[in-house]
Every structure is written in C-alpha cells, then in structure tokens.
C-alpha positions in Angstrom: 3.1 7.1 -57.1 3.1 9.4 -54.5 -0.5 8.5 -53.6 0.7 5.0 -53.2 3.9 5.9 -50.9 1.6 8.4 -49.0 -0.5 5.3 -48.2 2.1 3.1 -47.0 3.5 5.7 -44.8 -0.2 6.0 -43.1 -0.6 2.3 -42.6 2.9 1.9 -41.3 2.1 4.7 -38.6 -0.9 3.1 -37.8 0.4 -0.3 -37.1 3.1 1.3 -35.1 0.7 3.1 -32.8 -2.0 -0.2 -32.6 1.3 -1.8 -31.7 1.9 0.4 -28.7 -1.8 0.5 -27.5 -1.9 -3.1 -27.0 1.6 -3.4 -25.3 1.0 -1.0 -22.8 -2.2 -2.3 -22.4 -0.6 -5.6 -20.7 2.3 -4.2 -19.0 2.1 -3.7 -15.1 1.4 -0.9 -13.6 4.8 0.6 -12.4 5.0 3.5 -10.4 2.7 2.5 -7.6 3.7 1.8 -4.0 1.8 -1.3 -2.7 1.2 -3.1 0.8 0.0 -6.3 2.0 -1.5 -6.7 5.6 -1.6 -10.2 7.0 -3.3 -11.5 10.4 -0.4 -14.1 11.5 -0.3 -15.7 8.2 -3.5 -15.2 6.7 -3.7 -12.4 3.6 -6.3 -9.7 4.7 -5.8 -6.8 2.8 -3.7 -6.4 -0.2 -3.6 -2.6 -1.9 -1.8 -0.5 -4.2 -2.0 3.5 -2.8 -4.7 4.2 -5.8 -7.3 2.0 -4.9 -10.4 3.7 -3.1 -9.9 4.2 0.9 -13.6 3.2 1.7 -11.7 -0.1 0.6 -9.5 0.1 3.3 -11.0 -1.4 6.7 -9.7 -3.5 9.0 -12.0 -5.4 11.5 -10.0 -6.9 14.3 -13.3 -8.2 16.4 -12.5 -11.8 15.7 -9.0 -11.3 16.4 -7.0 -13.1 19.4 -4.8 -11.0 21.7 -2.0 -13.4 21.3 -2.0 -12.6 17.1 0.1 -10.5 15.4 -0.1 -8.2 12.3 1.9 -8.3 10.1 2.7 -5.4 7.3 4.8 -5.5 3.9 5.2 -2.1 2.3 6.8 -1.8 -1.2 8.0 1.5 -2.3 7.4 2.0 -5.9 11.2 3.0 -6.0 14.8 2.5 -4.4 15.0 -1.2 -3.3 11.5 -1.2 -2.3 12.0 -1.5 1.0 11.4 1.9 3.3 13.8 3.4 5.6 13.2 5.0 9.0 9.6 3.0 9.0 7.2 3.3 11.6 3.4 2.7 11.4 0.8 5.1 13.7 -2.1 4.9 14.7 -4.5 8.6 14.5 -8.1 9.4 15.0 -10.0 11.8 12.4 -8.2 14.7 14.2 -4.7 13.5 12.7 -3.5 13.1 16.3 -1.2 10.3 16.8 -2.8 7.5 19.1 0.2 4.9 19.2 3.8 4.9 17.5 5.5 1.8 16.4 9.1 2.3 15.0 10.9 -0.6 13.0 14.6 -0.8 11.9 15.6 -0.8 8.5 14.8 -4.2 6.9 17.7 -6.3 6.0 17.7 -9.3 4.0 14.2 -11.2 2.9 12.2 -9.7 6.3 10.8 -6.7 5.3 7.4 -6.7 7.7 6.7 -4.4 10.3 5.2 -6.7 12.6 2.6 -5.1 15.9 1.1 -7.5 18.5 -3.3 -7.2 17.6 -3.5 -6.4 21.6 -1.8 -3.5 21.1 -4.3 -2.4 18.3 -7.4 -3.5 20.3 -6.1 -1.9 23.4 -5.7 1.8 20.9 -9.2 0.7 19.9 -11.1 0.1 23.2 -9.4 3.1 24.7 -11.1 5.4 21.7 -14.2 3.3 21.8 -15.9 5.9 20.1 -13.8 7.3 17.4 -12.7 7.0 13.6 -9.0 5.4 14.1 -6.7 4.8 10.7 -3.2 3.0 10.6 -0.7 5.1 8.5 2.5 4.5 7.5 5.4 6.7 7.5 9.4 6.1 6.2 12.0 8.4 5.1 11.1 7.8 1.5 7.0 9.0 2.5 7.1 11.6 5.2 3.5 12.4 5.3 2.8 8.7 5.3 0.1 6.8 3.7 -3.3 6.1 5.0 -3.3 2.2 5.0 -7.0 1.3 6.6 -9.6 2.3 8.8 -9.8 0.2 12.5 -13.2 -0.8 12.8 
C-alpha cells in the first residue's frame, strides 16, 4: 500500500514538472528590451539587447541624403516607451560624435527619427574610425549599444 501511494506521488511530481518544462518552453521571452531600426519604411535591423553585437551593423552607403532613420525602442518595463531619449553617435574611444535629443513620446509615435545626412556627414567627417549609435533614456543611463556605422 504504501509502495503504491509512494508511486503515485512520484508520477504526479513528474507530470507536474514535464508540465512546466514544456510551458515555459513556449512562452516569450519577457524581460528583454528590444529595438527596431527602419530606413524610411523599410525594416533593417530588428534586435533584442542579447543578441550578438557583431550582429549589429548598419551600412548607410546606398542610402539617400534626403532618407530618414527611423528608431523604435521598447523598454522591457514601465510603458515601454523611454523617457529623456536621446541617441549618440561615439567612436571606439566612447567620445560622443553627435547628440540627438527626442521628447517624451506621446500617444502611438514612439520613434526617434534622425535625417541619414546627418549620419553620413558624422561618418565622412571620421572617415577612418569605428563609429556606433547608442541609445540613452532615463530608464538606461549608460545607454545601449544599438549598431556599428559602417
């Protein structure tokens, strides 16, 4: 009898924890702060922050002065949407290049929009140096490394 209840108890468990493997095995990831980075309309780099940086490389040689770039963050927590945003441009040093603030997002427009001449002006001006966009808000003060310029 007690060999018997002793077995039920076991399989019970066991179901129980199989259970939990495969429904956290299908649930999003949460947690994560994410970005999308568009070229007027056009999807050109989609990340969460734990993906690889050598991922992370923006070429703007085929890109027109008169486009724009356009930049969704999504804080992992809050309403999603940063406060205080701003997105810099550094070389390897960590110097800051070029400083674009934006004002808190209200309603459904949440990107930080930057003309590309801008960007290919930072670029051409540091012909020969390692440039990365970051991203900084109130909610990530030491900013987020969000590509490479090349």
């Amino acid at each position: 009898m007690l060999h018997t209840t002793f077995k039920q108890a076991f399989i019970k468990i066991f179901t129980l924890v199989t259970l939990c493997f495969i429904t956290f095995s299908f649930t999003t990831k949460r947690g994560l702060d994410s970005y999308e980075i568009y070229l007027n309309d056009k999807l050109i780099l989609k990340q969460s922050v734990n993906q690889p940086l050598s991922l992370r490389k923006l070429q703007l040689g085929k890109a027109n002065d008169s486009d724009q770039l356009r930049i969704n963050y999504q804080h992992c927590e809050g309403n999603g949407v940063g406060t205080g945003r701003s997105i810099v441009i550094k070389d390897k040093k960590g110097n800051t290049l070029k400083k674009w603030a934006f004002a808190n997002a209200t309603g459904s427009n949440t990107a930080m929009v930057i003309p590309v001449k801008e960007l290919l002006q930072v670029e051409r001006n540091n012909a020969n140096q390692d440039l990365s966009i970051y991203y900084t808000a109130q909610e990530l003060p030491k900013g987020e490394m969000l590509a490479a310029l090349h």
